[in-house]
N, C-alpha and C positions, 0 to 999 in steps of 0.2 A: 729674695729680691722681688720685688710689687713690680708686676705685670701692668705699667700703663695704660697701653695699648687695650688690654680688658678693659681696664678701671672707666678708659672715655668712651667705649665700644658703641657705638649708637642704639638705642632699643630697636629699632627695624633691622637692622646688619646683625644683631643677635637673635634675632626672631625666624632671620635666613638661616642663621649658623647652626641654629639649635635645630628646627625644622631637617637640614641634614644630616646631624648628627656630628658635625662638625666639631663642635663646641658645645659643654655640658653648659645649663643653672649652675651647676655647681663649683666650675672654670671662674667666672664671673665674681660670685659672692665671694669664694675663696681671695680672688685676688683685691676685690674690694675690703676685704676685714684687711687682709693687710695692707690695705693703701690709709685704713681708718687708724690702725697699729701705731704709722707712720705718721700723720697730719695730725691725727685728732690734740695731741699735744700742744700743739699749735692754735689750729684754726677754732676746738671747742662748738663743734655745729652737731652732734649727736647726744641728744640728753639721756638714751636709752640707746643699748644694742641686746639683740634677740638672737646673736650669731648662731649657736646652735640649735632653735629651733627654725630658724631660716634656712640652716645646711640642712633637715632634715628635713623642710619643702623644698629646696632644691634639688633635691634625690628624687622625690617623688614626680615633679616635674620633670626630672631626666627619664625615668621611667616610665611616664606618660609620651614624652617623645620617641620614646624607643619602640613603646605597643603597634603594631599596625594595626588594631583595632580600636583604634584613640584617633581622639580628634583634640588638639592640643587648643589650648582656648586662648584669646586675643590675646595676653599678656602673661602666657606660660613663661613662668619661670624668671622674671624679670625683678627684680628688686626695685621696692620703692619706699621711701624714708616716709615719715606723716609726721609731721607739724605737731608740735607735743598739746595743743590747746585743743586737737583737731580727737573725739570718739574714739578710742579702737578694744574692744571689749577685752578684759582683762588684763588691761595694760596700763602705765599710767597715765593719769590724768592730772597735772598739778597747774597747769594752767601758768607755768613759769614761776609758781610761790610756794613759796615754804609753810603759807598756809595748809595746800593741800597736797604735801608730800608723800603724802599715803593711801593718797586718793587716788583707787583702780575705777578704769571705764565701765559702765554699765551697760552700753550699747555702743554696736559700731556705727559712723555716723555712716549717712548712705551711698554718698560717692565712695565713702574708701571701703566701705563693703561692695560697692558694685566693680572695683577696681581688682582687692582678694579674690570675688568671684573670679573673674576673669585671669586668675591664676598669677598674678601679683605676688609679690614673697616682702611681704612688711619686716624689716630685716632690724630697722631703728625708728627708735623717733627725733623729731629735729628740734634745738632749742628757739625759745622764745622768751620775750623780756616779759615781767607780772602784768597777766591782764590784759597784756599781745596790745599796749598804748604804747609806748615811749615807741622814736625812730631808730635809737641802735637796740643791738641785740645783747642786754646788759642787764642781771639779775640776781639776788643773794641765793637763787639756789642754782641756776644753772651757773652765773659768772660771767665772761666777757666772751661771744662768739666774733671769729674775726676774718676779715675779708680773706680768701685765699688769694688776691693778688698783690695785696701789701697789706702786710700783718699791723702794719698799726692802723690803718683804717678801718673802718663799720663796714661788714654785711650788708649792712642794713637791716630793717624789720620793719612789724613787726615777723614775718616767716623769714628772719633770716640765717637761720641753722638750715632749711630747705634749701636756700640757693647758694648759701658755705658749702656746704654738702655738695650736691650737684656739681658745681663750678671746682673743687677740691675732688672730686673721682670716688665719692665713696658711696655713691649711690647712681642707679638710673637713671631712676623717676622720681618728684618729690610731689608732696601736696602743700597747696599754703591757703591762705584765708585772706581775704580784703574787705576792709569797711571803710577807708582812706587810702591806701595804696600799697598796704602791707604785702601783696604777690609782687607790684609790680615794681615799688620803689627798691627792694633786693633785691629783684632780677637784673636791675640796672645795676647795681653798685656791681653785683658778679659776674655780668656779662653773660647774662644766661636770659632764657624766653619765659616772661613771666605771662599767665592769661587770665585777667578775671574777665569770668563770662558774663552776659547779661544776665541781670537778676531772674530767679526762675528755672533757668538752665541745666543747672545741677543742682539736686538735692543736698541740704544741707542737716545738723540735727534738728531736731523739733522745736529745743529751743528757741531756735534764731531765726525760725523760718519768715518771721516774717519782720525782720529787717532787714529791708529793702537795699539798706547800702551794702549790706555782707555778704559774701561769693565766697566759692572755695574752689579752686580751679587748680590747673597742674603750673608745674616749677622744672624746666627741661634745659639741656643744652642747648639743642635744637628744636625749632618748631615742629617740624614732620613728630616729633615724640610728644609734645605738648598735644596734638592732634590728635594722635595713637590714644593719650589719655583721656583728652576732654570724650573721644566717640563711645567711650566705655563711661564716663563717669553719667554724662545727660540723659537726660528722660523723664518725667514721671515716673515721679516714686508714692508707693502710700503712707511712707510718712512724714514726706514734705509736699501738703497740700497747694506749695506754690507752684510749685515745678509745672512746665507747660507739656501738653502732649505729643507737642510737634517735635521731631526728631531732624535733626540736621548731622549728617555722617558727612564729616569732613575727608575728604579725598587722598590720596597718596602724594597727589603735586596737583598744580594749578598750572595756568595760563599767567604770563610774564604781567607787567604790570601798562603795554600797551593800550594805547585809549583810554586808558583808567583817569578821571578827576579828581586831584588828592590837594585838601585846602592843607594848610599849615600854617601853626602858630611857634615864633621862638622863645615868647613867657608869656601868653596869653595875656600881657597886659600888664603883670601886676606881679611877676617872678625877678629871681634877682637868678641871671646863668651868666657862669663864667665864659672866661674866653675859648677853654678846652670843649666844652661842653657847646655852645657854638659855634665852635669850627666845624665839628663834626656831626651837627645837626645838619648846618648848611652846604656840605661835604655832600652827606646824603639826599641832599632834596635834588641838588644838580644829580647825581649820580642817576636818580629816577626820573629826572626829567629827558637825561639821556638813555633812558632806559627807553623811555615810548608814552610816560604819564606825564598830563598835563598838571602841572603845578603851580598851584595862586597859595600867597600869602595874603590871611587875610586878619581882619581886627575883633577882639572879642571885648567887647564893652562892657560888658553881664559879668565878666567871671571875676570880679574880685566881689561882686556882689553875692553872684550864688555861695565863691568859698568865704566870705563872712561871716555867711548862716548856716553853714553845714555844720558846725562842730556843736550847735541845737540838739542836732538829730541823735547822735552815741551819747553826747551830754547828758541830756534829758533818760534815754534809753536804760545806760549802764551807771547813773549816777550811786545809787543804792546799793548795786555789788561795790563799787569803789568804798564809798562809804562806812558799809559793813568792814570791809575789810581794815581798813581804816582806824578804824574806833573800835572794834573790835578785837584784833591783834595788832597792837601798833607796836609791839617787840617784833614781830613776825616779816611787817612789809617792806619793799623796798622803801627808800623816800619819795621816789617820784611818784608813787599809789596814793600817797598822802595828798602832795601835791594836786593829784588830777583828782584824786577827790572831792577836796575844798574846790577847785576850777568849775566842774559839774555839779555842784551844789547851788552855784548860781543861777542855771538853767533854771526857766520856768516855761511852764506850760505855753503860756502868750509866746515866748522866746522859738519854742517849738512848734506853734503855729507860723510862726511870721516865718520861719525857716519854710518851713512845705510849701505857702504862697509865695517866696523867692523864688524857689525850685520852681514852679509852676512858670513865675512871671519869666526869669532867665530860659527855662527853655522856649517859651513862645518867640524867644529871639532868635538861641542856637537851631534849635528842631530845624525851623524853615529853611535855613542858608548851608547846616548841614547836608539835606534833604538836595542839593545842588551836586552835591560831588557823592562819591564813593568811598571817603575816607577823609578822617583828618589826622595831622600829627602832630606832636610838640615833642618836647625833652619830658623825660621821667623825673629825673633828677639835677638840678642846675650846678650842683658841682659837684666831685670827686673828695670833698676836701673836709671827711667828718670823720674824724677818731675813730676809733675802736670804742672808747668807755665815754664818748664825751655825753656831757650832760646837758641834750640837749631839752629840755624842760625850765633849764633856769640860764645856760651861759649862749650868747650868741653865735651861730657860724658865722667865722671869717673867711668871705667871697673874695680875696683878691683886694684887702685893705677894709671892706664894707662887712660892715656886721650887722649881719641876718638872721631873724627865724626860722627856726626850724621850717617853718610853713611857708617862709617864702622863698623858699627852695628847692624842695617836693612837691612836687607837679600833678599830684594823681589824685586827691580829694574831689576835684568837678567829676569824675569820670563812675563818682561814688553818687555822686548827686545826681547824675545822669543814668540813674542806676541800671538800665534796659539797653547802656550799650555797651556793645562788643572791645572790650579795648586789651593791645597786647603790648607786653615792653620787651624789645630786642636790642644788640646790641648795635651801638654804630661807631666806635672807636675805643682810644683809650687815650687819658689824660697826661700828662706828664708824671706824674705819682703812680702810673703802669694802671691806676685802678679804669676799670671800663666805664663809657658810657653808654646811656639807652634812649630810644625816642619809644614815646606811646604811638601806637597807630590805633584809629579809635573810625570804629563804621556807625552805619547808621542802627536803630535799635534791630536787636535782633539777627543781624545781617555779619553772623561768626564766620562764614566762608571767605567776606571780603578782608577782615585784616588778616587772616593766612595767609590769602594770596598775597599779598601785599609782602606780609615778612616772607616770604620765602625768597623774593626780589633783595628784599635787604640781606637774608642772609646770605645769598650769596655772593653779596658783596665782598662781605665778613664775616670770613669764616673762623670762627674759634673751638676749640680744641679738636680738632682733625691729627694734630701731629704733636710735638716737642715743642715746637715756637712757638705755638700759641694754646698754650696748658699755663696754669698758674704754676709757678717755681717752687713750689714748695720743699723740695729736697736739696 
């Protein structure tokens, strides 16, 4: 019988338990493989497991807690899933295709080596769609990953085996990646804390260092554990020359969210959100306004603009891996690789210039009026209501009668374009279809302490997986 109770254990209440000896690494991961045993048939959110050499770092981490001449390191013994697109040396690397199925990592990328450091137990890796583009989590080599609170609905993606995972009990910690809203659009669909940091923040691999829209940040139940990970994964690093020097260690708890000035948006203009997904937006804004935060709703004018020209920037970027791939093994790819192939084949240079001076020109608008409060919010996701396997690249979502894009529904590309700020997705309800909803909290650049504080307000509003009531049903 799978030990629940372990499976949701909070990474700090296991950092207590283990610190006393309480409770082994090796209590935890045991009862996690078999919560994986149990679900994974189902939910499909681990493309790799390493269970026995995981149990034999959690021995040794039992063992380093046991020495009194040990000093057990931040993340002793904790298990943490990593995004199968995402470095880990000798493991693999297939990037969600069958391309490269056979493809082991060559390096580990530098948060999730700074994470191991810190006594991390990399136990799985989490599935991802070809190419970490399309919004569900759906691929000829991995297959369909699927929400753990209603099996016929999307995870979401593209990390959305990371917050399957998580939100299903069979991991800690996860890691995910964002260049449109891949951390944070699945942390909504699973009701879990998604955080892409500002650009800079956390080392990423060399590759990618210098796209600006891509982050790679942590995928947690709770924020305090999302926190736990970002203070390990940030810093300069030497080999991602973006990384900044300044260090920000995010705290054990904050100050409530009195006096605080928090703007909000409920589709910044240009989004199409259901009626669940507004209740529960506007649910929580009163909730903080009785909390002690002054809360204005205000207008964004810019943002259909800036997200018009954002999809320029990965266009122009990743057109030629699509491409390759593409034209190269076209027995091999999914269809939708085809697809966003031919799509980013139309990018052109000018197309990607006029993109950076949109960015430039939209934020001379946000920046300033941002620069007024302490935070803004909006919805992550405007509705609950997207398949498992749907196709979203060529068939419309149905909002409640209205049929929509994919993109005018996902809410987190401006926050990509914005790319130096702080933005987190938590949970604020759940839809009639049991699936959760999320709102972004987004500070100003740079300024990671203010949307903690902020989520820790909300989560305490809404608290999910504490007990049986509020765990996904999967049994």
């Amino acid at each position: 019988m799978v030990d629940l109770d372990l499976c949701y254990l909070s990474a700090r209440d296991a950092l207590k338990r283990f610190r006393t000896r309480e409770l082994s690494p090796v209590d935890i991961l045991e009862a996690q493989i078999a919560r994986a045993e149990a679900v994974e048939p189902k939910v499909n959110a681990l493309a790799c497991t390493f269970f026995e050499d995981a149990l034999s770092a959690a021995r040794r981490a039992e063992d380093r807690y046991a020495r009194t001449d040990g000093r057990p390191r931040a993340l002793e013994g904790l298990t943490v899933a990593v995004k199968e697109d995402t470095a880990v040396e000798g493991r693999p690397r297939t990037f969600g295709s069958l391309i490269f199925k056979d493809n082991v990592a060559d390096h580990t990328n530098p948060s999730v080596e700074r994470l191991v450091d810190a006594g991390a137990i990399v136990h799985a890796q989490t599935t991802c769609p070809e190419f970490v583009w399309p919004w569900t989590c759906v691929s000829r080599l991995h297959g369909t990953t699927r929400n753990p609170w209603n099996l016929d609905m999307t995870c979401g993606a593209s990390s959305g085996g990371a917050a399957a995972a998580a939100a299903a009990g069979t991991t800690t910690l996860a890691t995910g990646s964002d260049s449109a809203g891949s951390i944070r659009m699945p942390a909504a669909m699973c009701g879990i804390a998604g955080y892409k940091p500002p650009y800079g923040r956390n080392p990423g691999s060399p590759e990618v260092a210098m796209d600006v829209f891509f982050h790679v940040g942590p995928m947690t139940r709770t924020c305090p554990e999302a926190a736990l990970m970002q203070n390990v994964m940030s810093g300069l690093h030497p080999r991602d020359h973006a990384t900044l020097a300044e260090e920000i260690i995010l705290p054990d708890s904050f100050a409530d969210v009195t006096g605080m000035r928090i703007a909000w948006s409920m589709d910044l203009g240009v989004h199409t959100v259901s009626r669940a997904v507004r209740a529960n937006t506007l649910a929580l804004t009163e909730k903080l306004a009785e909390a002690g935060a002054d809360i204005e709703e205000i207008e964004t004018p810019w943002a259909g603009e800036a997200l018009a020209a954002a999809g320029a920037w990965g266009g122009l970027i990743y057109a030629d891996e699509f491409s390759d791939a593409a034209n190269c093994h076209p027995d091999l790819v999914c269809d939708y690789t085809t697809v966003f192939a031919r799509e980013n084949e139309t990018v052109t240079p000018r197309m990607f210039h006029e993109c950076v001076k949109t960015i430039g020109a939209c934020w001379a608008q946000f920046g300033p009026r941002l620069s007024r409060y302490d935070a803004f919010l909006c919805p992550t996701v405007g509705t609950t209501e997207i398949p498992a396997a749907w196709r979203d690249w060529e068939d419309p979502i149905d909002v409640e009668g209205k049929a929509c894009g994919i993109y005018d529904v996902v809410m987190t590309s401006l926050f990509n374009v914005f790319s130096r700020l702080p933005c987190l997705s938590v949970p604020t309800g759940f839809a009639a279809n049991g699936v959760p909803t999320g709102v972004q909290i987004v500070a100003n650049p740079y300024d990671d302490p203010t949307v903690f504080r902020i989520a820790q307000s909300v989560e305490a509003m809404l608290p999910l997986y504490r007990n049986s009531l509020t765990r996904p049903k999967l049994d």
